[in-house]
DSSP file (Angstrom, degrees, kcal/mol; ACC not computed):
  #  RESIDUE AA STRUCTURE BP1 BP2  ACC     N-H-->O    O-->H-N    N-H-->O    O-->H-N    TCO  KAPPA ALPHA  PHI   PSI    X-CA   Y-CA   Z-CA
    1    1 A X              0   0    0      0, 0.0     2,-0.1     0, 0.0     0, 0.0   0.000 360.0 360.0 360.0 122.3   77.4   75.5  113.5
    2    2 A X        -     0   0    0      1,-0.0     2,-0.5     0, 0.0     0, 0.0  -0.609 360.0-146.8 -78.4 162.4   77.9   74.4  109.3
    3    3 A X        -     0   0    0     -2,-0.1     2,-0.3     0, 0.0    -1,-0.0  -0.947   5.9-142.7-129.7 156.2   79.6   71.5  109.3
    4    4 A X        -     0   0    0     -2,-0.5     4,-0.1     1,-0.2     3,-0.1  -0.941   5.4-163.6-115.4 143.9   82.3   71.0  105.9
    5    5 A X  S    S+     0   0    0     -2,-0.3     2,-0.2     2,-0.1    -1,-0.2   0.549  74.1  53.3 -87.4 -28.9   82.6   67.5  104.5
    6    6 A X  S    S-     0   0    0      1,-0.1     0, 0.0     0, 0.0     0, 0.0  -0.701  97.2 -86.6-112.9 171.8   85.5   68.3  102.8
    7    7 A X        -     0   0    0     -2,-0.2     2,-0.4    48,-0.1    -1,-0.1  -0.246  31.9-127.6 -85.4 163.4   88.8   69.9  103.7
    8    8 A X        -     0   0    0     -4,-0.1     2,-0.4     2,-0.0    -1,-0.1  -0.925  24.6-170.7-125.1 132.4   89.2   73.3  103.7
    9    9 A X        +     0   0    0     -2,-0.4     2,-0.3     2,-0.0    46,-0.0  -0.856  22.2 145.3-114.1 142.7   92.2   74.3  101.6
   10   10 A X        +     0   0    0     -2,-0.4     2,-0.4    65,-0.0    65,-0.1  -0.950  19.4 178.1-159.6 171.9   93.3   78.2  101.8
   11   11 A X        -     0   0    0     -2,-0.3     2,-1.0    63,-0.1    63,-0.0  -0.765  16.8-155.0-176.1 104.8   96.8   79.6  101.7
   12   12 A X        -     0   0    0     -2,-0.4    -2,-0.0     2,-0.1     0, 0.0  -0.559  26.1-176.2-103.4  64.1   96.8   83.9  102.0
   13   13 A X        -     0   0    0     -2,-1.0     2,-0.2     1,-0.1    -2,-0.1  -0.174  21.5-159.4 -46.8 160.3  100.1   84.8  100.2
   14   14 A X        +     0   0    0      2,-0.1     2,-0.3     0, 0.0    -2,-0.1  -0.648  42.0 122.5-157.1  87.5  101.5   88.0   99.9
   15   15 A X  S    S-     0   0    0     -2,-0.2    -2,-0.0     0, 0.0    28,-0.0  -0.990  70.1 -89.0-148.6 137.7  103.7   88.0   97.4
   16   16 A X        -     0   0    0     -2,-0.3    26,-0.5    25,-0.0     2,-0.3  -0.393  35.7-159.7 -51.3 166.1  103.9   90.2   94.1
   17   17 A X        -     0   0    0     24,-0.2     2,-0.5    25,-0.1    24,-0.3  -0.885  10.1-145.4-154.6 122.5  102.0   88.3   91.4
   18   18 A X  E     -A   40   0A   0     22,-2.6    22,-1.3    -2,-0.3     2,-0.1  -0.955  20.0-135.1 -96.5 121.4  103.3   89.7   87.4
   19   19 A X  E     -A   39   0A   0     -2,-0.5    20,-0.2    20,-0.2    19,-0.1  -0.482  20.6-162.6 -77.8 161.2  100.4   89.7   85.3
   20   20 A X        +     0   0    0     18,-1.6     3,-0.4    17,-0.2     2,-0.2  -0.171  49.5 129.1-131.4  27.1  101.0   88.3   82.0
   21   21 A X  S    S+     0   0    0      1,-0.2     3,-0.1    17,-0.2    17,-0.0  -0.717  87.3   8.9 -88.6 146.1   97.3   90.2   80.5
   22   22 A X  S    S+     0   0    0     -2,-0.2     2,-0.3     1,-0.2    -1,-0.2   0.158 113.7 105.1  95.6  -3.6   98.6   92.1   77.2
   23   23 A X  S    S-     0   0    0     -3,-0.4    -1,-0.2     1,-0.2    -3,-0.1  -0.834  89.5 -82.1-128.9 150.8  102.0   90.6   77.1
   24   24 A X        -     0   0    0     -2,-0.3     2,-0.4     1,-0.1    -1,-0.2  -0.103  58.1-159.3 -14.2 112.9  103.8   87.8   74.9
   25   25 A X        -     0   0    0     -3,-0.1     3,-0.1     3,-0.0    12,-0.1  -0.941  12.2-126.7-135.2 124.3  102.4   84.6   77.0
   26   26 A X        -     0   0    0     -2,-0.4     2,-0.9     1,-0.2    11,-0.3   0.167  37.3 -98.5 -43.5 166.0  104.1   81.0   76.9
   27   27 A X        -     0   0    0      9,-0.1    37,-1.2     7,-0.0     2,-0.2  -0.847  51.5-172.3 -87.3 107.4  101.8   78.0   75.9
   28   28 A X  E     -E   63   0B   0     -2,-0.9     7,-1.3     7,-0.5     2,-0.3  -0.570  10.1-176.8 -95.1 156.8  100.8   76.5   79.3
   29   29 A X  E     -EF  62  34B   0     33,-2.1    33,-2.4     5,-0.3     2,-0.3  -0.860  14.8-146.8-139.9 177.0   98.9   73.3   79.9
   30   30 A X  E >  S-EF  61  33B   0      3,-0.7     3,-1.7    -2,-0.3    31,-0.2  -0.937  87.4 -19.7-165.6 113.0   97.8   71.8   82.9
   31   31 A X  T 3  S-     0   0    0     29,-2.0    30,-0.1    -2,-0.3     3,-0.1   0.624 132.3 -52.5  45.6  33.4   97.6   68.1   83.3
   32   32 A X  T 3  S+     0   0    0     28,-0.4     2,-0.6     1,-0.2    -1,-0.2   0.432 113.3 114.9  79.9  22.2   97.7   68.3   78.7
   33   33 A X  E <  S-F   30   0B   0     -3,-1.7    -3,-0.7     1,-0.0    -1,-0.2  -0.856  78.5-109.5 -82.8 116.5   94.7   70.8   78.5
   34   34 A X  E     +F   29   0B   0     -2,-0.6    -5,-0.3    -5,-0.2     2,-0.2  -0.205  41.0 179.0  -5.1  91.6   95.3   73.9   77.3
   35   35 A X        -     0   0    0     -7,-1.3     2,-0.8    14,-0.1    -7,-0.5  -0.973  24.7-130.4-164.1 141.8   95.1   76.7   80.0
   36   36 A X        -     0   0    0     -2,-0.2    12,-0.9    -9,-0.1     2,-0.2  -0.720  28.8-119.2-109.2 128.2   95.7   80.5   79.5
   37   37 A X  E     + B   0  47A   0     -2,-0.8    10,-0.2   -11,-0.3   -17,-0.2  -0.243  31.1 179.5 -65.8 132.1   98.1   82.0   81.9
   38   38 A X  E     -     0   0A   0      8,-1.4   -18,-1.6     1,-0.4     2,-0.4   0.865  65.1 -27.6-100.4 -39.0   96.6   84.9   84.2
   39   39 A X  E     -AB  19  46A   0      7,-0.6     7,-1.9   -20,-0.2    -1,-0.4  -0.997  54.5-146.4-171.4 157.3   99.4   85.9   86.3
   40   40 A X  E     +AB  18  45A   0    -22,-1.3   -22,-2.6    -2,-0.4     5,-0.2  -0.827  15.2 176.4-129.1 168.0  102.8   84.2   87.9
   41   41 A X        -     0   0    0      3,-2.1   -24,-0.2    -2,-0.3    53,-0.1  -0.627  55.0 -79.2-143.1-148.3  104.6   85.0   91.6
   42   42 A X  S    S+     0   0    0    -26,-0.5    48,-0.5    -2,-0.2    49,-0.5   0.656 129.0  34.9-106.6 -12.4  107.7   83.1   92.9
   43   43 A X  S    S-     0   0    0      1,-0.2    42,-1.2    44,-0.2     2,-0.3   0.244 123.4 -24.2-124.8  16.3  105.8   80.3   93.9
   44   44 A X        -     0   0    0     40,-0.3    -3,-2.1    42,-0.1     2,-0.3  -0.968  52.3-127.1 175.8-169.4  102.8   79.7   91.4
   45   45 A X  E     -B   40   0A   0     38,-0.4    38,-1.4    -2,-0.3     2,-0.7  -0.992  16.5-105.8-165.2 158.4  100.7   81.0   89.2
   46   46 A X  E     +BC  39  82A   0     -7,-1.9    -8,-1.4    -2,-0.3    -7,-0.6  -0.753  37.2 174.3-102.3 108.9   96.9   81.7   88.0
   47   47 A X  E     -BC  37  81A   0     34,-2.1    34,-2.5    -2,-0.7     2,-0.2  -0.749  31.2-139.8-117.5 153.4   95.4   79.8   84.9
   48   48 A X  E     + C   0  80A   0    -12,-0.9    32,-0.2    32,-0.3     2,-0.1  -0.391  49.4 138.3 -83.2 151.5   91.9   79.5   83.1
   49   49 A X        -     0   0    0     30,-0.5   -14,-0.1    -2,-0.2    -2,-0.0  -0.279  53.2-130.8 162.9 144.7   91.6   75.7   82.1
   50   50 A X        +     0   0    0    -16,-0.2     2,-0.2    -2,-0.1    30,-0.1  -0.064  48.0 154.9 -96.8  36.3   88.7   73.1   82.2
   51   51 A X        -     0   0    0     28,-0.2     2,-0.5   -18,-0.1   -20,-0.1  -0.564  50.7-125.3 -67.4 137.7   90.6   70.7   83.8
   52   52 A X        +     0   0    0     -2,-0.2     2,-0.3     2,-0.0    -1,-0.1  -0.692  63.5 128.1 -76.6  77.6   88.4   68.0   86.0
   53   53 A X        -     0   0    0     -2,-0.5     2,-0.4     4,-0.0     3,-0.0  -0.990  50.3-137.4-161.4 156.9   90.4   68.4   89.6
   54   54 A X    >   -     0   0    0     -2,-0.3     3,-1.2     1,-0.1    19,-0.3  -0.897  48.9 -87.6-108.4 126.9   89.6   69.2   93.7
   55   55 A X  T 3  S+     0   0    0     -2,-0.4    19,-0.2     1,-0.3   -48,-0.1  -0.092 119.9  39.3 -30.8 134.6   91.8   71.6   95.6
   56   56 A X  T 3  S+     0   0    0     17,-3.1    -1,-0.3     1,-0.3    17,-0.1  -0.327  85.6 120.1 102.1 -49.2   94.8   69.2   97.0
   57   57 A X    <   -     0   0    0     -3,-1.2    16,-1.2    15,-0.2     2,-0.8  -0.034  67.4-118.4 -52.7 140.2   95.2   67.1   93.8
   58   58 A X  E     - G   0  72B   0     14,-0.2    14,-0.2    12,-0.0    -1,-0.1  -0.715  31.0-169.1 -77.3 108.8   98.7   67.2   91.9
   59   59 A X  E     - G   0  71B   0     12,-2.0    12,-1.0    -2,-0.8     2,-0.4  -0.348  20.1-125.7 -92.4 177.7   98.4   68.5   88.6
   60   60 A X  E     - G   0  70B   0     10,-0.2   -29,-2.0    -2,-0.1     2,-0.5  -0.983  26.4-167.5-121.3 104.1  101.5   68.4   85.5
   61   61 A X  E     -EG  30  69B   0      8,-3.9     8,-2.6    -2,-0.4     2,-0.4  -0.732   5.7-168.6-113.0 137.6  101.8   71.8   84.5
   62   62 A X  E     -E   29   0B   0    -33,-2.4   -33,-2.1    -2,-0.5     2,-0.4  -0.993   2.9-167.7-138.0 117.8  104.1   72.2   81.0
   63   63 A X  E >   -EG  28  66B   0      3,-0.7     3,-2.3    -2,-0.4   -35,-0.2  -0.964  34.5 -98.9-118.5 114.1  105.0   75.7   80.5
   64   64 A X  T 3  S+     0   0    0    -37,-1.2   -38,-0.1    -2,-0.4     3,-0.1  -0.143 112.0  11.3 -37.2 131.4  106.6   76.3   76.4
   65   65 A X  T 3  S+     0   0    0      1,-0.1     2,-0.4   -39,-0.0    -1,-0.2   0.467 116.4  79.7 105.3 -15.3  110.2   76.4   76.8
   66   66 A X  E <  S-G   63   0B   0     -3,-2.3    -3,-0.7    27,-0.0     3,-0.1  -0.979  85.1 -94.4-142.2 135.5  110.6   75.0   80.6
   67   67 A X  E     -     0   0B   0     -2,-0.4     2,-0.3     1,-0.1    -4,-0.3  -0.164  48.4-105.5 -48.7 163.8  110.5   71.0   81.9
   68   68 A X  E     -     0   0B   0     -6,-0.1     2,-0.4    -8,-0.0    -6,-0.2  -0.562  46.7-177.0 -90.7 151.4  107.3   70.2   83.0
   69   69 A X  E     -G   61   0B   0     -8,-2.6    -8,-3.9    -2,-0.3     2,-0.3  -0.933  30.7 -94.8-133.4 160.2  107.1   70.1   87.0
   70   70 A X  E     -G   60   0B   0     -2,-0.4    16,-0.5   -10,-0.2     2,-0.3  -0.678  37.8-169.0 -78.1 149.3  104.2   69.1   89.5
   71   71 A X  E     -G   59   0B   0    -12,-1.0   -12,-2.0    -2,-0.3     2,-0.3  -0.890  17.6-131.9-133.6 164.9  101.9   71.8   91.0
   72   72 A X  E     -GH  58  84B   0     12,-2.0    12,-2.2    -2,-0.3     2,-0.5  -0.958  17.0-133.5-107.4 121.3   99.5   71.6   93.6
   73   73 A X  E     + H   0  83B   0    -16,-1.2   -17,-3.1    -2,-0.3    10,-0.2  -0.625  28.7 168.6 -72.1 120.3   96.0   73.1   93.1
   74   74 A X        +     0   0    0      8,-2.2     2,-0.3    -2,-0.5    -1,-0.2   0.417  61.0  16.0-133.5  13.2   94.9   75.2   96.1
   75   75 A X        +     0   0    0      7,-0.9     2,-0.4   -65,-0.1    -1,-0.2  -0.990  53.1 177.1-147.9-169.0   92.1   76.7   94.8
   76   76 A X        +     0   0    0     -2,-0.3     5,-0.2     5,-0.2     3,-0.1  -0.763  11.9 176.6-177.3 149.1   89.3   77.1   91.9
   77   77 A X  B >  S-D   80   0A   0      3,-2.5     3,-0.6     1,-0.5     2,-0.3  -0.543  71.3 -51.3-142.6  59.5   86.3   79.0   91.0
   78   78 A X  T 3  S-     0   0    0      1,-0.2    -1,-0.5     2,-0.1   -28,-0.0  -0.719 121.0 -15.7  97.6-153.8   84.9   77.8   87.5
   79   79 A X  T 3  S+     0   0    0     -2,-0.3   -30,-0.5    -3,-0.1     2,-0.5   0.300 117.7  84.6 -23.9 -35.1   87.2   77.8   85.3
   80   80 A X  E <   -CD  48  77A   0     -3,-0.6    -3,-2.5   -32,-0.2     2,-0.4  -0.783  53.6-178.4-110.1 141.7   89.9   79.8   86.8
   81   81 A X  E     -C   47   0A   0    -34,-2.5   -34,-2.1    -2,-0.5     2,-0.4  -0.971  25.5-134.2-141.9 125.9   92.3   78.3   89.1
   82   82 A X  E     -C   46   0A   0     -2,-0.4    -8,-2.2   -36,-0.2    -7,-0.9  -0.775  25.8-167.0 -79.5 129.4   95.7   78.9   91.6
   83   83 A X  E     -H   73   0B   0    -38,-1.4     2,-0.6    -2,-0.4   -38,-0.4  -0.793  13.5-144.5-120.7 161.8   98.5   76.4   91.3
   84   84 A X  E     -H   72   0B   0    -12,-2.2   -12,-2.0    -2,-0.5   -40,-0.3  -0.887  21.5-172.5-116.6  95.0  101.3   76.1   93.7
   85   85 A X        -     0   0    0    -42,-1.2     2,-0.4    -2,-0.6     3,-0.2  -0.236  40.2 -65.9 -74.6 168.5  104.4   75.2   92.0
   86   86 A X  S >  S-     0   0    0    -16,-0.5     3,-2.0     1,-0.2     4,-0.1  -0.459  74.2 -79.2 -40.6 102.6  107.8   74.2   93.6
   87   87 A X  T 3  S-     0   0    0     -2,-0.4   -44,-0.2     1,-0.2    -1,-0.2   0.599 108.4  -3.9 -50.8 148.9  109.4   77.1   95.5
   88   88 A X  T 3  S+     0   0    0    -46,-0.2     3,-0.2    -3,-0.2    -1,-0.2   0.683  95.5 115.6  55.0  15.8  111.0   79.4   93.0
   89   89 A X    X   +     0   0    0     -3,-2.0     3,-0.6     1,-0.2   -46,-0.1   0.627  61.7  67.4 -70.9 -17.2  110.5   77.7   90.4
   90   90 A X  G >>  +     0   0    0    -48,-0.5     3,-2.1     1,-0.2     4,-0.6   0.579  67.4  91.6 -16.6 -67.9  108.8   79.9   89.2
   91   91 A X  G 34 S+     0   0    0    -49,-0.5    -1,-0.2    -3,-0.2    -2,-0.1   0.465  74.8  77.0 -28.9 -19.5  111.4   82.3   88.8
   92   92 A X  G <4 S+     0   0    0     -3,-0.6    -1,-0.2     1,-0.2    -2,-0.1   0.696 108.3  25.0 -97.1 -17.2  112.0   80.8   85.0
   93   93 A X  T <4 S+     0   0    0     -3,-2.1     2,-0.3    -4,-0.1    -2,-0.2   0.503  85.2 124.5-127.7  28.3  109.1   82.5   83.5
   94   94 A X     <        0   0    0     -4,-0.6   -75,-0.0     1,-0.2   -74,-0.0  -0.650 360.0 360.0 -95.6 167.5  108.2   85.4   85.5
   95   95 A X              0   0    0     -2,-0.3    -1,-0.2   -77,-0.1   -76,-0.1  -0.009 360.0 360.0-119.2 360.0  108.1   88.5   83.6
């Protein structure tokens, strides 16, 4: 048996996802870093950004054009990262 010291975050949506590769794409940040938008659904969306953060933590995600809201990070792999916005909130910039 491994044993995890830390929690294990995972959350298997199944929801369309629009990708936003090739098209007009708002100026996103994430917690005031820079971070290039990969792809939106109805409840989050997938960003590039070197922001310094652990699965669970509440990020400030500021999207051009739309208040900023909290999102919840539930996952990350270098660089690239899923955030979990409010449900359907979402809904104001997908494509």
């Amino acid at each position: 048996m491994l044993r995890r010291d830390e929690q294990r975050w995972a959350d298997h949506r199944d929801e369309p996802r629009h990708s936003v590769q090739g098209k007009c794409m708002p100026f996103v940040t994430v917690n005031g870093k820079a971070a290039r938008l990969e792809d939106v659904s109805r409840t989050g969306l997938k960003v590039h950004s070197d922001v310094d953060a652990l699965p669970g933590a509440r990020l400030l995600l500021t999207i051009a054009g739309c208040p900023s809201l909290s999102a919840r990070l539930i996952w990350k792999r270098d660089s690239v990262m899923g955030l979990e916005a409010p449900m359907a909130s979402m809904s104001l910039v997908a494509i």
